[in-house]
C-alpha positions, -999 to 999 in steps of 0.1 A, spaced: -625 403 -1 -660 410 5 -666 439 27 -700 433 40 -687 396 52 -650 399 56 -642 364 38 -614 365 16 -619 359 -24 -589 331 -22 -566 317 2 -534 319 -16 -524 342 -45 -494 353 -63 -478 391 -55 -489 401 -91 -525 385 -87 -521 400 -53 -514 437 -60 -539 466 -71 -524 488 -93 -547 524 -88 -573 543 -71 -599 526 -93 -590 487 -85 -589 495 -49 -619 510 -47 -635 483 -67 -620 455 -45 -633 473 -11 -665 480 -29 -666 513 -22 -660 550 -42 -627 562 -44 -628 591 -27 -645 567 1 -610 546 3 -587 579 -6 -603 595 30 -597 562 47 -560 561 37 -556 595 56 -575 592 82 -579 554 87 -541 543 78 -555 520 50 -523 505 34 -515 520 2 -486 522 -14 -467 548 -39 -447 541 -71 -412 562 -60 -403 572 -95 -438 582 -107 -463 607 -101 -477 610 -64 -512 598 -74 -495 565 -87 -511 539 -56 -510 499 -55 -525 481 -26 -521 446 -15 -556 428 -12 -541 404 17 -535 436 36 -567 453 28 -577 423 42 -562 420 73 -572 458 80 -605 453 73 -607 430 98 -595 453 125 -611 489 116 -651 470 97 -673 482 128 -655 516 131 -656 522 92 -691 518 93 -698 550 115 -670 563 95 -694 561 64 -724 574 82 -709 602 90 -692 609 52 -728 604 41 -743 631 72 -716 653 54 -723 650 22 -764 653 31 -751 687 46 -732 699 17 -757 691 -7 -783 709 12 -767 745 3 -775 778 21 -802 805 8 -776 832 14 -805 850 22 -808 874 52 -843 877 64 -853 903 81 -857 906 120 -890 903 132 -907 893 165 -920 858 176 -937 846 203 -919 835 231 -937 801 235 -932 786 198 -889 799 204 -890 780 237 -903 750 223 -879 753 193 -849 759 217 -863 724 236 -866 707 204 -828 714 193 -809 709 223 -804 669 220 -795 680 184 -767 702 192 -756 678 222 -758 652 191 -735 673 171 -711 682 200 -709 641 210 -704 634 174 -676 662 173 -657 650 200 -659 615 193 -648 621 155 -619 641 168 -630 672 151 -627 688 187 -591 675 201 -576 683 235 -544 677 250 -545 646 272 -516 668 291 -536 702 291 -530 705 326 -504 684 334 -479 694 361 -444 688 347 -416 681 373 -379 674 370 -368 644 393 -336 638 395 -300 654 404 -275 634 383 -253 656 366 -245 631 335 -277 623 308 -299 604 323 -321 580 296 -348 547 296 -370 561 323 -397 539 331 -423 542 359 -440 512 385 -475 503 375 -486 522 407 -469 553 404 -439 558 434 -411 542 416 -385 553 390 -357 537 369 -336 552 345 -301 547 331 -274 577 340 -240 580 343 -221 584 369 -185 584 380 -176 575 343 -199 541 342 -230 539 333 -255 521 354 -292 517 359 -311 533 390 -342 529 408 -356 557 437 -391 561 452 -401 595 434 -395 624 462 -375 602 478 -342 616 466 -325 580 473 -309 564 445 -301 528 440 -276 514 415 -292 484 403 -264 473 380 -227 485 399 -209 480 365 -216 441 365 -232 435 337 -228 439 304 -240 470 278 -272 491 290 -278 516 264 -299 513 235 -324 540 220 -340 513 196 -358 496 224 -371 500 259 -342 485 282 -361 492 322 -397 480 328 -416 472 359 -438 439 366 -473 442 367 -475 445 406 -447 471 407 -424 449 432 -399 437 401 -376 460 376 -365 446 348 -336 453 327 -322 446 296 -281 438 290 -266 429 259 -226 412 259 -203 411 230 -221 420 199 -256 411 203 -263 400 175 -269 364 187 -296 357 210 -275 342 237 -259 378 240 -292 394 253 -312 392 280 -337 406 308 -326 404 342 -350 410 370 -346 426 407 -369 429 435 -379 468 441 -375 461 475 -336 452 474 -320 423 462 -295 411 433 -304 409 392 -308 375 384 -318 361 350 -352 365 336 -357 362 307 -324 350 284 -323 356 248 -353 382 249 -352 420 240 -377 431 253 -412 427 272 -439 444 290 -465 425 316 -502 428 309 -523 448 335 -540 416 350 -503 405 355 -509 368 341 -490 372 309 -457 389 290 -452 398 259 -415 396 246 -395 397 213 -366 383 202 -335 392 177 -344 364 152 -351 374 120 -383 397 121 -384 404 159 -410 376 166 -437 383 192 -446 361 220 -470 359 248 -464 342 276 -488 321 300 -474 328 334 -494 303 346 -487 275 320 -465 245 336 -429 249 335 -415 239 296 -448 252 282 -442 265 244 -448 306 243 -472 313 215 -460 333 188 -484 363 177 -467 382 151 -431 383 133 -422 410 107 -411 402 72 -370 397 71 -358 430 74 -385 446 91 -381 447 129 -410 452 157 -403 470 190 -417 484 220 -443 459 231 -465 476 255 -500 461 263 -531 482 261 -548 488 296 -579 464 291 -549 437 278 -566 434 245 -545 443 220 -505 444 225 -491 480 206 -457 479 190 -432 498 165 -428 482 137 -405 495 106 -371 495 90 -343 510 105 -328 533 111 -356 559 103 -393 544 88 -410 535 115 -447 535 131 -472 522 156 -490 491 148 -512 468 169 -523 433 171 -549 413 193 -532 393 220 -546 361 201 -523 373 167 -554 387 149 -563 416 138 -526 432 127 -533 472 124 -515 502 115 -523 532 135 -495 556 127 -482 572 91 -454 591 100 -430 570 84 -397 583 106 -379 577 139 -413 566 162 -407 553 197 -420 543 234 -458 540 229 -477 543 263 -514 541 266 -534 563 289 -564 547 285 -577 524 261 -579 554 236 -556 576 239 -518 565 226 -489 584 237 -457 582 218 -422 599 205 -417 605 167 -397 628 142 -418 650 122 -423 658 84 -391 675 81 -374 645 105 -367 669 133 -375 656 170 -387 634 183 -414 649 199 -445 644 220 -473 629 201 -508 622 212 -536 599 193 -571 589 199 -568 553 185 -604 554 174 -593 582 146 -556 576 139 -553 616 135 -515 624 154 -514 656 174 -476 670 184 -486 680 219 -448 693 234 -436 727 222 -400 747 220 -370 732 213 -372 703 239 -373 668 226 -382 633 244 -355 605 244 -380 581 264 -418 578 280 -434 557 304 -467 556 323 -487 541 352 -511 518 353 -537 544 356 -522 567 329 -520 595 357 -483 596 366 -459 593 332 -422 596 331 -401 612 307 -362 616 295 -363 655 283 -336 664 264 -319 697 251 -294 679 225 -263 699 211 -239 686 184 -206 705 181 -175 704 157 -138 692 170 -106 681 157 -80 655 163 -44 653 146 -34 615 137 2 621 133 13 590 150 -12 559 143 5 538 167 -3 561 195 -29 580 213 -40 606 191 -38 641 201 -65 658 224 -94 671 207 -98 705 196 -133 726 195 -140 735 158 -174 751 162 -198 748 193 -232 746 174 -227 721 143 -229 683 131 -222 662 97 -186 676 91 -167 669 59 -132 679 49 -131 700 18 -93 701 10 -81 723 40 -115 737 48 -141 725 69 -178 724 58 -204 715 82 -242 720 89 -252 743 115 -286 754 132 -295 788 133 -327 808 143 -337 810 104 -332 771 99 -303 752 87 -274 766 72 -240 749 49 -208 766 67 -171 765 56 -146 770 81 -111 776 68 -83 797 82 -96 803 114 -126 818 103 -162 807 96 -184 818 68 -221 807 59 -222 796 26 -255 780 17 -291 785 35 -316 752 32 -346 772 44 -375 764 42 -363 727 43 -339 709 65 -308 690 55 -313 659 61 -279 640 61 -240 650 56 -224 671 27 -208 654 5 -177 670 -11 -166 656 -49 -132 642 -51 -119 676 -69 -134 697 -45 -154 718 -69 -191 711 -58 -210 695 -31 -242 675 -28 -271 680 4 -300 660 11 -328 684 21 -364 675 30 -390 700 26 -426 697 36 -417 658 39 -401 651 1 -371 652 -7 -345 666 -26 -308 663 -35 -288 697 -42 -255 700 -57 -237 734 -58 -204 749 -65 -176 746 -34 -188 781 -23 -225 777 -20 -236 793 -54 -255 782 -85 -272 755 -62 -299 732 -80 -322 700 -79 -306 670 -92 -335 645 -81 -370 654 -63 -386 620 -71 -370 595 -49 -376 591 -7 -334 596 1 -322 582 34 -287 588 50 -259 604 34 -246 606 -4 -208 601 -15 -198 612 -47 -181 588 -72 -143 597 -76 -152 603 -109 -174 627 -103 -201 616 -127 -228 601 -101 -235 607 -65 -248 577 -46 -269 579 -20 -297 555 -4 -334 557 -17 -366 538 0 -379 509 -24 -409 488 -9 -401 504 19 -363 497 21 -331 518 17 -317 503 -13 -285 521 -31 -290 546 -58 -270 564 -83 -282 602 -94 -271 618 -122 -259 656 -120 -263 658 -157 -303 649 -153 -299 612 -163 -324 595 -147 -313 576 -114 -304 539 -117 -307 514 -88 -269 506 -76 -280 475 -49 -313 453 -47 -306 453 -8 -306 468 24 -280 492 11 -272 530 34 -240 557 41 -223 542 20 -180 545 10 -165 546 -24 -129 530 -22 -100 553 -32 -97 536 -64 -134 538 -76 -136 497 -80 -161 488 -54 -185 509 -27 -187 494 11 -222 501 28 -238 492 62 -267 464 59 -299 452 81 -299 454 114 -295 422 132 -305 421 171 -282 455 181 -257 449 154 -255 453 114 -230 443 92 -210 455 58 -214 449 28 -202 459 -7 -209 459 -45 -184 466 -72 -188 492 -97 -212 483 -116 -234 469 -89 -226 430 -81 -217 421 -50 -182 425 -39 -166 401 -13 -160 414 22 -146 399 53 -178 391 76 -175 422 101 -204 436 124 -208 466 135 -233 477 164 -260 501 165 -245 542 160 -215 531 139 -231 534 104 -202 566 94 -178 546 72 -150 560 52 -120 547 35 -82 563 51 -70 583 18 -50 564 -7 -55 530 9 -77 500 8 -84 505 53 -117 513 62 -124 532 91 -153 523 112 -167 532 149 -166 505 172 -176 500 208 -209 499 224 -237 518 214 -234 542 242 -193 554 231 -175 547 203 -136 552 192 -120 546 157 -103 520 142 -89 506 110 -102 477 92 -82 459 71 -106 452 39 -82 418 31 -81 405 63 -110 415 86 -82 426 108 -89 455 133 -61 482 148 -73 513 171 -68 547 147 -80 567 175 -95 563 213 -120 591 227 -122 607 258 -150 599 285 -177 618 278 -174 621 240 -203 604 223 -199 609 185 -221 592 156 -202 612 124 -168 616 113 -143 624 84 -107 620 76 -85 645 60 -72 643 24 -36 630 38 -47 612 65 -31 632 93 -67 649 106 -99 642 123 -132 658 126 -163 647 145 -198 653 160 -194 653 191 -237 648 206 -243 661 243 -280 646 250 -284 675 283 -314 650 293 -332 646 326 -357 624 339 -390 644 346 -421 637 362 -455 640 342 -487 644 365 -523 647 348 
């Protein structure tokens, strides 16, 4: 590519012609220095890449992406490298260090001085603010209001384009149902009555409003979901009326501002982007603006408030996402985040300033995030312990609504003593905990403390902290060896991370691997000799083995590949795949890494805890919607299903384990504690 013109060397390349290999090529390619294009990959999201087994200054690029963000950042670089080159004039310039003495001018020659450097300093303050050097809060002064009196969570809000309406999804009664109410009204209406089909799901925005704020819209998925058929948008008038179809097949959409178009995605393979003519005849093709590579998955279309460009989460689930952009025509494709974790429910106050939920460098949150588009420089603008589930805004950017959460994850227990039957009734292990793993007959589990995270045993009725992760945070379950003598934790600290494995009591804990990107949880071979555990490769969690001795690790799967299950007998390892609409399926590679046949099974979104029953070849796997789950057994020859255990209302879990005989039960049980509040700027 040629900077100064934009035209592209060639039209059509190979990956290896494609692909530059260090600091040095890229720079040579844009034309530039390197520490010109090093600066624009932090501040500018330039996409570079990193080698995950070598050192961190080990980059390649892609020129056809260099290219295509070029496109979308040339005039903004430009006074990006005007200002670089004021800076370095600056630098270079030095100070005397001098201090002169203090001596008495004439008042006349300081006045005209004074005149002479106030459109200088106004210069520099412009040039501050609109470099983002000074930052403030979009939500400074923002009034912050709860809104609603549901007992139950309440999640999805979104907010009319003018600013008096409100939709969320609670529960109530024991069914879950999406409402609408006039804000200060205190009048709710249930828009759905329990007659359709599923309403949650975290991954995507599920209640919209039309552009003239008299429609709602609402997404419903039916039996899996992972067809398109078993999505769809339904629509009601504000002012009363039935759903009736919208939009079939779609999983989502937003209405530009001039209310003449949609944007919408489907499930197919890459989450493909449409825009809509409202106006076209009836039969008119949508055009098709963006889809993802296989694997990949876009969502969250919002439009931005001149109806430009169309913003969007783009990533691989169920934790590398980020903001991205593209012109309504399909041009100009943009990254504008690099947080590379759980992002969600990008709003636009203006055409500047993004709004936006994400997980931070040590994958706690989500929290608040605010951008000037112009810069790309994220700013985590909500504070304490509170974290955001959802986000919304009004046309005007003035009235926003939130889902504000206070999440706890406890510990219980269930005895399986009779498989044909109910199991027993839960019983309360430890109010503050998650990721629980038998260890013989103790319990250990991960629990939050004011110091950070902490490895806990319980065992006999009483609970002992056994291992501290500070200054990191653990970052997926323990996982016990077959022998119970050591365990393995994921930790990320300061956004890298690490693998531990220590003795069963917490001591002589070490590093086993520091150089891969480790996703979901590990499971030790029943051998002993190798943990596996999910690594990022390209950018996708691909099975890995590690080596406790300090062997190097070895890829164990060339695809989507996380949480995975070693069978009893050590001959084959079952793992979750891609996601596919709201749904995923297994998958699973013998020993020594070659696929292994499976029935064809699918499993929705929130079910990715797997585990074989002890000394058999039955998998147990959540199942349900996405909103509650219960147990069941899978039968690995048959693809046959049997209930193992069904949970009480009100129990939403995501993580489980099974006992060493098969009687017992543990499980995270996740309270959300959200509310729908009212943000007024």
């Amino acid at each position: 590519m040629d900077p100064a013109t934009g035209n592209l060397h060639a039209s059509s390349r190979g990956e290896s012609e494609d692909r530059l290999d260090s600091w040095k090529r890229i720079a040579a390619y844009l034309k530039r220095d390197v520490s010109t294009v090093q600066r624009w990959e932090r501040r500018e999201s330039m996409p570079v890449h990193r080698h995950l087994h070598d050192k961190q200054g080990s980059v390649f690029a892609f020129r056809s992406e260099l290219d295509a963000w070029w496109q979308g950042r040339r005039d903004d670089l430009a006074g990006d490298e005007r200002a670089a080159s004021d800076e370095g004039a600056q630098s270079a310039g030095g100070e005397t260090g001098a201090i002169a003495s203090p001596r008495l001018r004439p008042r006349g020659p300081a006045l005209l001085a004074l005149l002479v450097a106030l459109p200088a300093l106004a210069a520099i303050g412009w040039y501050a603010v609109q470099s983002d050097l000074v930052w403030r809060s979009p939500l400074a002064e923002a009034k912050f209001t709860p809104v609603t009196d549901f007992s139950g969570d309440q999640e999805s809000a979104a907010i009319s384009r003018d600013g008096k309406n409100l939709a969320f999804i609670a529960e109530r009664d024991g069914r879950v149902d999406a409402w609408l109410s006039a804000i200060d009204s205190g009048v709710y209406r249930n828009l759905t009555n329990g007659e359709v089909g599923e309403l949650i799901n975290p991954a995507t925005r599920t209640l919209g409003f039309s552009a003239d704020s008299q429609s709602v819209f609402v997404w419903t998925r039916h039996s899996e979901g992972s067809r398109p058929a078993e999505v769809s948008i339904l629509s009601a008038p504000v002012s009363g009326g039935p759903l009736l179809p919208y939009l079939p097949g779609a999983a989502e959409l937003d209405s530009s501002h001039d209310g003449k178009r949609i944007v919408y995605h489907t499930t197919a393979p890459g989450d493909p982007l449409f825009v809509r003519d409202l106006s076209a005849p009836a039969g008119a093709a949508d055009r098709r603006i963006y889809a993802a590579p296989d694997g990949v998955h876009c969502h969250f279309p919002v439009w931005s408030p001149d109806d430009a460009w169309i913003y969007f989460v783009r990533g691989v689930p169920p934790d590398e996402w980020d903001v991205w952009r593209v012109r309504a025509s399909g041009a100009g494709l943009e990254r504008i985040t690099a947080h590379d974790s759980r992002v969600a429910y990008p709003v636009l106050l203006d055409n500047r300033t993004l709004l936006y939920l994400a997980d931070d460098a040590q994958r706690a949150g989500p929290w608040l995030y605010a951008m000037d588009v112009m810069h790309h420089v994220p700013h985590r603008i909500s504070l304490g312990v509170e974290t955001y589930t959802s986000l919304a805004a009004s046309a005007d950017g003035r009235h926003l609504a939130a889902t504000v959460a206070n999440p706890r994850t406890s510990i219980w227990r269930m005895k399986l003593d009779n498989r044909a039957n109910a199991a027993a009734a839960p019983e309360l292990v430890s109010p503050n905990g998650t990721n629980a793993r038998f260890a013989g007959q103790a319990i250990v589990y991960v629990a939050e403390s004011a110091n950070g995270q902490r490895l806990w045993k319980s065992e006999d009725n009483s609970r002992s902290e056994i291992w501290n992760a500070a200054p990191g945070r653990i970052a997926g379950a323990p996982a016990v060896s077959a022998d119970r003598r050591r365990i393995a934790v994921p930790v990320v600290e300061a956004g890298r991370s690490k693998l531990f494995v220590m003795d069963a009591d917490g001591l002589h804990a070490r590093v086993v691997a520091d150089s891969l990107e480790l996703r979901g949880n590990p499971v030790w071979a029943p051998d002993g000799r190798s943990i596996v555990i999910s690594a990022l490769h390209e950018g996708k969690p691909n099975l890995t083995r590690v080596f406790p001795d300090g062997a190097a690790p070895m890829a164990f799967t060339s695809e989507y590949s996380i949480d995975p299950a070693w069978s009893p007998d050590g001959q084959f390892v079952v793992y979750t795949g891609s996601d596919v609409g709201t749904t995923f399926p297994l998958r699973a590679a013998a020993a020594d890494g070659h696929p292994y046949p499976l029935p064809g099974v699918m499993l929705s979104r929130g079910a990715r805890r797997i585990s074989f029953l002890p000394n058999s070849q039955a998998l147990v796997i959540l199942t349900g919607g996405i909103g509650h789950k219960n147990l069941s057994l899978l039968d690995l020859q048959t693809g046959a299903q049997s209930t193992l255990a069904e949970l009480p209302p009100g129990f939403n879990i995501r993580d489980f384990d099974i006992s060493d005989d098969g009687s017992q039960l543990i499980f995270e049980r996740v309270e959300g504690n959200s509310y729908v509040a009212l943000i007024e700027r």
